[in-house]
N, C-alpha and C positions, 0 to 999 in steps of 0.2 A: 649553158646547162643542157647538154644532148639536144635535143632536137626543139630547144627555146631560145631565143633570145631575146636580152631585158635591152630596153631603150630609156633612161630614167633623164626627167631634167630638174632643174630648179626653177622657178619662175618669181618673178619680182611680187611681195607681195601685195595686194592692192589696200587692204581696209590697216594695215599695221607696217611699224617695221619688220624683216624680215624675208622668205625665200617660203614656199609652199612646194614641196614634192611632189612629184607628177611620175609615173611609169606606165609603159606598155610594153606587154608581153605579145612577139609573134610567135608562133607555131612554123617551124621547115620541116614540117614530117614530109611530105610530099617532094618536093622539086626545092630547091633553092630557089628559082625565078618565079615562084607563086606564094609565100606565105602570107597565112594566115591570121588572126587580132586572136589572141588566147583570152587578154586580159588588158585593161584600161583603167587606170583613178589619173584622175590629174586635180584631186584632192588630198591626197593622204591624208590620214591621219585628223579627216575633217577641215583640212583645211588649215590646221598648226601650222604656224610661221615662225618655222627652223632660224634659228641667230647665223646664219651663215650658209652659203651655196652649198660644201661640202659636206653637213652635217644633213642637209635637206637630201642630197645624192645619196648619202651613206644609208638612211633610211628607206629611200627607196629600193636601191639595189637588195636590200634584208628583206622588206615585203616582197618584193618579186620571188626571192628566193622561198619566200616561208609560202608562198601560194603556189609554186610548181612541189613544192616537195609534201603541203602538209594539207593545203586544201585544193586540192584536185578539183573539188566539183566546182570551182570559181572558174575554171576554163571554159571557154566555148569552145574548145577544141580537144 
């Protein structure tokens, strides 16, 4: 997404069954060999434990997108 890129994982959940969402946003406005952390949760969602790895991905990738396009001030960059 222009000069962002999303990193999203799923992680094994600890207290349930389940997958918890996790995403970081960097920033390559500047150089390719420097960016920057825009943005971090490796809770989504508080912490909800997604039924399945992909469904955990899929909501991350939608946050990332809904915070580079609609809440701007959530960047550090």
């Amino acid at each position: 997404m222009g000069p962002y890129r999303i990193y999203t994982v799923a992680l094994e959940a600890n207290e349930r069954p389940g997958y918890v969402a996790a995403v970081v946003v960097s920033w390559r406005g500047g150089t390719l060999d420097d960016p920057l952390e825009a943005f971090r949760d490796t809770r989504l969602a508080n912490g909800y434990a997604w039924p399945s790895p992909d469904t955990a991905l899929a909501f991350a990738i939608i946050k990332a997108r809904s915070v580079i396009r609609s809440e701007p001030h959530r960047l550090a960059c």
